[in-house]
C-alpha positions in Angstrom: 0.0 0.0 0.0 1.6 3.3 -1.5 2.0 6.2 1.1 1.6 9.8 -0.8 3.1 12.8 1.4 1.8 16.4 0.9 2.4 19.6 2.3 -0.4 21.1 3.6 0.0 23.8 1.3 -0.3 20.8 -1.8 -3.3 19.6 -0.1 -4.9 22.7 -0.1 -4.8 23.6 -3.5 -5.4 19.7 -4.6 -7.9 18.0 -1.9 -9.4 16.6 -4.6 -5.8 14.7 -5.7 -5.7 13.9 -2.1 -8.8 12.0 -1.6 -8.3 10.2 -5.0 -4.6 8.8 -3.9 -5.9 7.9 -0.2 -8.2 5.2 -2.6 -4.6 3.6 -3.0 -3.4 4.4 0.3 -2.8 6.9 3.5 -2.1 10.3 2.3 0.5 11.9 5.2 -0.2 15.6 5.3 2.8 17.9 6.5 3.0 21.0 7.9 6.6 22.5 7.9 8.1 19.5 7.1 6.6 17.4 10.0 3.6 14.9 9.8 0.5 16.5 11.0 -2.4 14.0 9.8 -3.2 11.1 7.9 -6.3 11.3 5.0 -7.5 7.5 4.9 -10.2 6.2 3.0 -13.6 5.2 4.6 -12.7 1.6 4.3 -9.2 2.0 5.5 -10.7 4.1 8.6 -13.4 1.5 9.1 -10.9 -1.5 9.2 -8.4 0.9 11.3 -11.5 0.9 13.8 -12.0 -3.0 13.9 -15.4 -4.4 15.4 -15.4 -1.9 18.5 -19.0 -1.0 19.4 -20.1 1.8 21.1 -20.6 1.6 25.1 -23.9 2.7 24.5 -24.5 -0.6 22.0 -23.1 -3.1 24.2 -24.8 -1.6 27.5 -28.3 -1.7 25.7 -30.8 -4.5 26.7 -33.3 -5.5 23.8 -35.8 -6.0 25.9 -36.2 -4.9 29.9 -35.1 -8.0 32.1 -34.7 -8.3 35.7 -30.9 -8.3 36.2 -29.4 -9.6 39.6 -26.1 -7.4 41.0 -24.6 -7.6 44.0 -21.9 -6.1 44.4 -19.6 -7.1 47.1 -19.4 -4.7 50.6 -16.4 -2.9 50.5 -15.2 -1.5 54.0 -12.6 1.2 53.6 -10.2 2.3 56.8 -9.1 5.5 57.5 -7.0 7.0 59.9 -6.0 10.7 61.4 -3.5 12.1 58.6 -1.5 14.0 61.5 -1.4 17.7 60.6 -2.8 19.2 63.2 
């Protein structure tokens, strides 16, 4: 997979260049010489990503059940910290 490096200066003036060579591969975007950001395709992104799910997917119930939890009882000590 081909990596193209523009300036942001190039990538300004050819964002349309840019999206066609991020088909092919990553397009690095530089700003005074160092990398600044990566324009990926939506595919690329997507596969980047993996299977994650959202929080809010894999905390939603389908259907309201009754759920047992019970925690266990935590007992936490504390002592004088001295500074008076």
């Amino acid at each position: 997979m081909p990596i193209t490096t523009l300036s942001s200066q190039a990538f300004g003036r050819g964002a349309g260049a840019a999206k066609k060579a991020a088909r092919r591969g990553p397009v690095l975007i530089t700003g005074r010489g160092e990398p600044t950001h990566v324009l990926l395709s939506i595919e690329d992104y997507q596969r980047l990503l993996g299977h994650q799910r959202k929080i809010t997917d894999s905390l939603a119930m389908p259907e309201p059940g009754n759920v047992e939890f019970s925690p266990p009882r935590v007992t936490i000590n504390t002592r004088d910290a001295g500074l008076g």
